[in-house]
C-alpha positions in Angstrom: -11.1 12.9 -33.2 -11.3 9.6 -31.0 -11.0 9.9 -27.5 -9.7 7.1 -25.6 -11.9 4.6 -23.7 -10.1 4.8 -20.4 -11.9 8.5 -20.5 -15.1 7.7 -22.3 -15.9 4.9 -20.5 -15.0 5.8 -16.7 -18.4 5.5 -16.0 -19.6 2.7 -18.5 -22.1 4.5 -20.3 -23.9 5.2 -17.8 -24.7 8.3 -14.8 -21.9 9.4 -12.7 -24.1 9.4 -9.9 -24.2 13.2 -9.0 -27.5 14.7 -10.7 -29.4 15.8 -7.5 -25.9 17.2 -6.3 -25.5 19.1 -9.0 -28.9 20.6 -9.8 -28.8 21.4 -6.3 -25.7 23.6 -7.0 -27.8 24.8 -9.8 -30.7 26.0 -7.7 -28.3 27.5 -5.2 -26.3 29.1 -7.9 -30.2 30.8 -9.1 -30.3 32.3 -6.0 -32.7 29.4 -4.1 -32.3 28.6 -0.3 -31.2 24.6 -0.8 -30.3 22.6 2.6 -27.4 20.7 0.8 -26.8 16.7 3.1 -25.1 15.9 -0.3 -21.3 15.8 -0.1 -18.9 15.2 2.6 -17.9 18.3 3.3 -17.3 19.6 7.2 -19.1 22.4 8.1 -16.4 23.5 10.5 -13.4 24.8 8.5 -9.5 23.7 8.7 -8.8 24.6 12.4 -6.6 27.9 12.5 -3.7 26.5 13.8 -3.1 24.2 10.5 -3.7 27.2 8.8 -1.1 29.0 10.4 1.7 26.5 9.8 0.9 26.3 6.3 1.1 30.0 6.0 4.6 29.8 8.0 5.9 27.1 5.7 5.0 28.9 2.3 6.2 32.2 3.5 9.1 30.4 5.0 10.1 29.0 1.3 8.9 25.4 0.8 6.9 26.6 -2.0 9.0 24.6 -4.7 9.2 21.3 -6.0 8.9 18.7 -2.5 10.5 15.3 -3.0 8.1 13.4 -5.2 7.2 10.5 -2.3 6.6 13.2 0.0 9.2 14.8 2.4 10.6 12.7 4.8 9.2 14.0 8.0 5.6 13.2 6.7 6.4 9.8 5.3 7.9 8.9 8.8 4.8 10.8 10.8 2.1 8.7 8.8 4.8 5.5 9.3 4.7 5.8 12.7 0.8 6.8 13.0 0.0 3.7 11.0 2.7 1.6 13.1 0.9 3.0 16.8 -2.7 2.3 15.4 -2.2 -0.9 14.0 1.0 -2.6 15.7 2.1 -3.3 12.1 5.9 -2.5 11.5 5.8 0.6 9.3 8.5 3.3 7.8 9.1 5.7 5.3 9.4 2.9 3.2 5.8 1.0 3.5 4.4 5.5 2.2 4.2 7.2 -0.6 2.0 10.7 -0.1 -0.5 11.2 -2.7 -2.5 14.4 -3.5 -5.5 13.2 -1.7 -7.1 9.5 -1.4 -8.4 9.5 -4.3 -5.1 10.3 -6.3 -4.5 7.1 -3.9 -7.0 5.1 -5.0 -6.4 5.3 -8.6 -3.0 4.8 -8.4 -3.7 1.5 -6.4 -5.4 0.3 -9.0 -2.8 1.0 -11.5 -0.2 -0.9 -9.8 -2.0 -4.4 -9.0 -4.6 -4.3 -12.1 -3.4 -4.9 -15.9 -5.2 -3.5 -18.3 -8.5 -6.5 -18.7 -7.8 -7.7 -15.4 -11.0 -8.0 -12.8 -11.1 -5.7 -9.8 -13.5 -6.3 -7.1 -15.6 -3.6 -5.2 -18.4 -3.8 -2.9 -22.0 -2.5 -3.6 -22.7 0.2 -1.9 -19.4 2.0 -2.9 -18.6 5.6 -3.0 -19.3 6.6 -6.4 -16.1 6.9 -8.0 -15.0 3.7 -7.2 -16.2 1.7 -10.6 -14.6 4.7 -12.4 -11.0 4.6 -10.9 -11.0 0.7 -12.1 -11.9 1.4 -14.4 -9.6 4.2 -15.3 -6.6 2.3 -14.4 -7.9 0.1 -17.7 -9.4 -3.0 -15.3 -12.8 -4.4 -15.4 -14.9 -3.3 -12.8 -17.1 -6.1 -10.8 -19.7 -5.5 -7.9 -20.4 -7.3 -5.1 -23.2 -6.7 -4.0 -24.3 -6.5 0.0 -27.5 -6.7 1.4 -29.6 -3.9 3.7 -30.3 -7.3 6.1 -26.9 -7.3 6.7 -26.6 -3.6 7.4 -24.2 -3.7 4.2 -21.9 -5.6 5.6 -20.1 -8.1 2.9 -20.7 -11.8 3.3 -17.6 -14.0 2.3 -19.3 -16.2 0.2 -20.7 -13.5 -1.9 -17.1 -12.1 -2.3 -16.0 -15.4 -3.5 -19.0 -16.1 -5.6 -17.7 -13.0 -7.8 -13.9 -13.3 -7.3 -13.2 -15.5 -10.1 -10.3 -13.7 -12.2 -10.5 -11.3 -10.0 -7.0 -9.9 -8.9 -7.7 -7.2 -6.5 -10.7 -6.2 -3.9 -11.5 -2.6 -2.5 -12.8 -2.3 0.6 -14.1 0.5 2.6 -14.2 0.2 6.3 -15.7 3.0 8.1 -18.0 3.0 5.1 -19.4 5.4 2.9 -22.2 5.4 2.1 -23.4 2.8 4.6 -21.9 4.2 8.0 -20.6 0.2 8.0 -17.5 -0.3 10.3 -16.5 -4.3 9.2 -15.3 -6.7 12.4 -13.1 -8.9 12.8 -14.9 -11.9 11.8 -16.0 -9.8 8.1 -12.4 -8.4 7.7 -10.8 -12.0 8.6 -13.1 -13.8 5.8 -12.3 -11.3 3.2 -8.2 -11.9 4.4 -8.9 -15.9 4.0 -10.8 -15.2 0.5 -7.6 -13.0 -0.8 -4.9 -14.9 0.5 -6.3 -18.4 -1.1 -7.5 -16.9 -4.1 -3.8 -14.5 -4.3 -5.5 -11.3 -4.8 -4.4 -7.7 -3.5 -6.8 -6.0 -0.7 -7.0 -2.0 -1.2 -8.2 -0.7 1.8 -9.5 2.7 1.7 -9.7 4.2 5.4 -9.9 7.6 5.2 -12.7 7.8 7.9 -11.2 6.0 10.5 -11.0 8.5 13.2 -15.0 8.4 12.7 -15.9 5.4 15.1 -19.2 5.4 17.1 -20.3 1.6 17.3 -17.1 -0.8 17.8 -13.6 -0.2 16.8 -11.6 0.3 13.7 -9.5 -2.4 12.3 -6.8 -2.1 9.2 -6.5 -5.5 7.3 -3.0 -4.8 7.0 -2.9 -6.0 10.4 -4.2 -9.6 9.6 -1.8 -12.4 9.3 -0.5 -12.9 6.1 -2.0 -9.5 4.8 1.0 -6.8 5.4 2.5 -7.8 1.5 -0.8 -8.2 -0.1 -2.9 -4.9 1.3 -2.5 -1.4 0.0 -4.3 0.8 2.4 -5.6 4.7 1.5 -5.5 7.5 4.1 -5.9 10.6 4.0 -6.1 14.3 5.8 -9.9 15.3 4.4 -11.9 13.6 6.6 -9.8 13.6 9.8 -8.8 17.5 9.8 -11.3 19.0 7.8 -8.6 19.2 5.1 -10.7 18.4 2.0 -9.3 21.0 -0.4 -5.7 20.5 0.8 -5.3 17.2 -0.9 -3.2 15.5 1.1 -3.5 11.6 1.1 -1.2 8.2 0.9 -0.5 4.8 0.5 1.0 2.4 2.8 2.0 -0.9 1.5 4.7 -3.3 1.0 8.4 -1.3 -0.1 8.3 -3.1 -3.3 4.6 -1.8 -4.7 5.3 1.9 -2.8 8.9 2.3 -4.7 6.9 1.6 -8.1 4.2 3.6 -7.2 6.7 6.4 -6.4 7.9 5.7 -10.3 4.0 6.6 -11.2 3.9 9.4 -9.0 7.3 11.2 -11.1 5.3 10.5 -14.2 2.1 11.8 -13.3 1.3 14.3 -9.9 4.8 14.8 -9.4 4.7 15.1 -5.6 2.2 17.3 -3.1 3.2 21.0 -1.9 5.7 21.1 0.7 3.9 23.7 2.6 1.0 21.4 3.0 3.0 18.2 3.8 4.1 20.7 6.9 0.9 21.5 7.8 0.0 18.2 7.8 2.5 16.6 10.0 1.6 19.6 12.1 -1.8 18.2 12.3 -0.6 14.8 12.8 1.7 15.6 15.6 -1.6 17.4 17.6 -2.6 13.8 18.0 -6.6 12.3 18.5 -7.4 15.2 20.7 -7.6 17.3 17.4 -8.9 14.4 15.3 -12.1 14.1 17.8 -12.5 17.5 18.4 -13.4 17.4 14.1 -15.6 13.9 14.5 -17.3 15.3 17.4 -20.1 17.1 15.3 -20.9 14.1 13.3 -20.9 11.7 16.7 -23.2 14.4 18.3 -25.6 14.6 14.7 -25.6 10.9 14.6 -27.1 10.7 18.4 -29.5 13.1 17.2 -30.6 11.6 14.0 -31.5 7.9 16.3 -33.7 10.8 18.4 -35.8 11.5 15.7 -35.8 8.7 13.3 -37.0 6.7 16.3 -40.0 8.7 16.9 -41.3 7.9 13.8 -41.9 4.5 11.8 -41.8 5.1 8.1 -37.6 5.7 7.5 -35.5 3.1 8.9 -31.7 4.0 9.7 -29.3 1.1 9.2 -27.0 0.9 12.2 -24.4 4.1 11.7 -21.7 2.8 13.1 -18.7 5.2 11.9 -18.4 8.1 9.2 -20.4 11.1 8.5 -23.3 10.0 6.7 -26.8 8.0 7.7 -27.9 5.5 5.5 -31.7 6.1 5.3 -33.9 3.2 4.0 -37.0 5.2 2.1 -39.2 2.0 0.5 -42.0 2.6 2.0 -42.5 5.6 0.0 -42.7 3.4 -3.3 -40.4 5.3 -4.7 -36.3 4.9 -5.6 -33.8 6.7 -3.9 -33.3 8.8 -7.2 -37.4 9.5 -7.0 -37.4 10.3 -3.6 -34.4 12.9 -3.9 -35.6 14.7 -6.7 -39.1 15.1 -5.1 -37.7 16.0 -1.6 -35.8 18.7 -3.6 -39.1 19.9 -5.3 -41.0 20.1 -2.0 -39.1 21.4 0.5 -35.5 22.5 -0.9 -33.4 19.7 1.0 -30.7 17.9 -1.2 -29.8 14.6 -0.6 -28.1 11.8 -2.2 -29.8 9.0 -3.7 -29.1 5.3 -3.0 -28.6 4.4 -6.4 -25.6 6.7 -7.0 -23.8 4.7 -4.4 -24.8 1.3 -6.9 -27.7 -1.0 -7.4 -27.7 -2.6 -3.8 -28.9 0.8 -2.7 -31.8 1.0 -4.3 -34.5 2.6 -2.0 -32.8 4.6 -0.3 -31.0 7.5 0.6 -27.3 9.0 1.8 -27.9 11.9 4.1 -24.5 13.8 5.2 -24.5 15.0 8.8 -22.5 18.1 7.5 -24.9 21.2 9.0 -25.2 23.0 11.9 -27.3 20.6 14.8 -30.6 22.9 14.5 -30.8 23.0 10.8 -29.9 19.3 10.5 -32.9 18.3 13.2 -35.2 20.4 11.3 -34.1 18.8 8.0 -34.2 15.3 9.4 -37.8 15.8 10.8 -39.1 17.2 7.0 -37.7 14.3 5.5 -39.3 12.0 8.0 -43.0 13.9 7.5 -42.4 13.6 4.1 -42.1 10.5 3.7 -44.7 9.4 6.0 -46.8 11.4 3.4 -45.4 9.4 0.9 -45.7 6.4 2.6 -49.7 7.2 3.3 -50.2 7.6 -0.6 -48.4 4.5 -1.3 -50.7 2.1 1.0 -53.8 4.2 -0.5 -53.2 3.2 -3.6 
């Protein structure tokens, strides 16, 4: 029987992107000792208080069906969040929850992207990015940055590849790059939508992970409140990964037809974890940093070591919990260089290619283990290459 092309093709012919992730599982799963920087998953667990509310919420009954946009003390606790941290007028109207940003993110897509239509996303991307476009039936088109720029996107090479085009994701803090995109970047891609009449989808689910400048929405940009979709979620900024717990803020109009989607496909998030996480919400950034603050405290350590040595560079990590480690002086691709990392010495990382082509050459390191473990780890990866490195100029 004939399976349809919205699931054959998700990734268009070719790898998803997570070999070295999942042979590590393998190896792990064999009973081998694997140091896994693959995935971006906190090593601290949800804090017990969140735990606690949940608990008293499902014992307390709201274990049934929850109103399908999400209850209305959420919608208005991410409203008003959104409205504080942006000064962008925002209620219960501009949300619908979603079960996780990614749930978010294809559901974005569905509701500014016919099916043949061109959507833009920028190379490096998290690797299911071309895959939700492409699930939501639209063409998906890179744009490729450049490691000169520290990944940042360059207006002109938006617009060089906009031409159809009706919608651009963005991702600022970035993943994989550790990118957080200024004023001047987030203002040219706000110009380059607005004249060209595309939708932005802003996917910010790390921005309580700032180290280097400051976060900025590009809902917040004139003109860019009716035309921006932005994904949020509660993964990254509670350690609430496997609660899936997201949303979508945008204009009334897209969010009440997105709510339409939602009755005809997820049909809503559990209430008991809506109150958990307006619980978490309502403890305010003094929870949110106390979760960044391993990450801000790896990254410091990771500038220690990678600048006492000359062979990996680190592109500026400005926000997120990954480094973006430039490996070329090996001579060997990111995907070379994981697979033999994982040979030698048991450390699984991700390769710069599963994040697209402009990656090529290097690697994605999570900061996601205990500080000792992640300095050793670091330090073997820097010797290693170095080695590398040595039998590359010798030959």
């Amino acid at each position: 029987m004939r399976l349809s092309q919205h699931i054959t093709q998700l990734t268009g012919n070719g790898s998803d992107g997570w070999e070295v992730f999942y042979r590590a599982r393998r190896m792990i799963a064999e009973g081998h000792a694997v140091t896994e920087l693959t995935i971006g998953e906190h090593d601290i667990l949800t804090d017990p208080s969140i735990l606690a509310e949940m608990d008293r919420s499902a014992r307390g009954g709201h274990t049934g069906y929850a109103m399908v946009p999400g209850t209305d003390l959420l919608r208005d606790t991410v409203a008003a969040r959104v409205q504080t941290r942006t000064g962008v007028p925002t209620t219960r109207d501009n949300v619908l929850i979603t079960p996780g940003g990614q749930a978010a993110l294809f559901a974005a897509h569905l509701a500014v992207c016919d099916p043949g239509d061109v959507g833009l996303y920028l190379d490096p991307y998290y690797a299911t990015y071309p895959g939700t476009i492409r699930g939501a039936g639209a063409i998906a088109r890179p744009v490729r940055t450049l490691p000169q720029d520290a990944f940042h996107p360059r207006a002109e090479l938006i617009e060089a590849c906009a031409e159809g085009a009706v919608s651009l994701l963005i991702n600022t803090p970035n993943n994989p790059t550790g990118a957080v995109y200024g004023a001047e970047t987030l203002t040219g891609i706000a110009d380059l939508c607005q004249r060209r009449d595309m939708w932005l989808i802003s996917d910010e689910v790390y921005d309580t992970q700032v180290w280097e400048g400051h976060h900025l929405s590009p809902r917040a940009l004139p003109g860019m409140a009716d035309r921006t979709l932005v994904v949020g979620s509660m993964s990254k900024s509670h350690a609430m990964t496997g609660s899936r717990c997201g949303w979508i803020v945008g204009p009334p109009e897209a969010i009440g037809h997105l709510i339409n989607l939602a009755t005809h496909t997820t049909y809503g998030v559990p209430g008991y974890i809506q109150d958990a996480a307006c619980f978490a919400l309502a403890a305010g950034e003094a929870l949110e940093a106390q979760v960044a603050a391993p990450f801000r405290r790896r990254r410091a350590l990771a500038m220690l070591v990678l600048g006492g040595q000359n062979t990996v560079g680190l592109l500026p990590a400005q926000g997120a919990m990954y480094l973006m480690l430039d490996i070329r002086p090996t001579g060997l691709s990111g995907t070379g260089f994981a697979h033999a990392l994982l040979d030698a010495h048991a450390i699984a990382v991700m390769p710069g290619e599963s994040f697209g082509a402009a990656a090529a050459g290097h690697i994605r390191v999570a900061m996601t283990i205990d500080d000792a473990r992640f300095e050793t780890a670091l330090r073997t990866i820097c010797d290693f290459a170095t080695t590398l490195a040595g039998r590359n100029a010798a030959e």
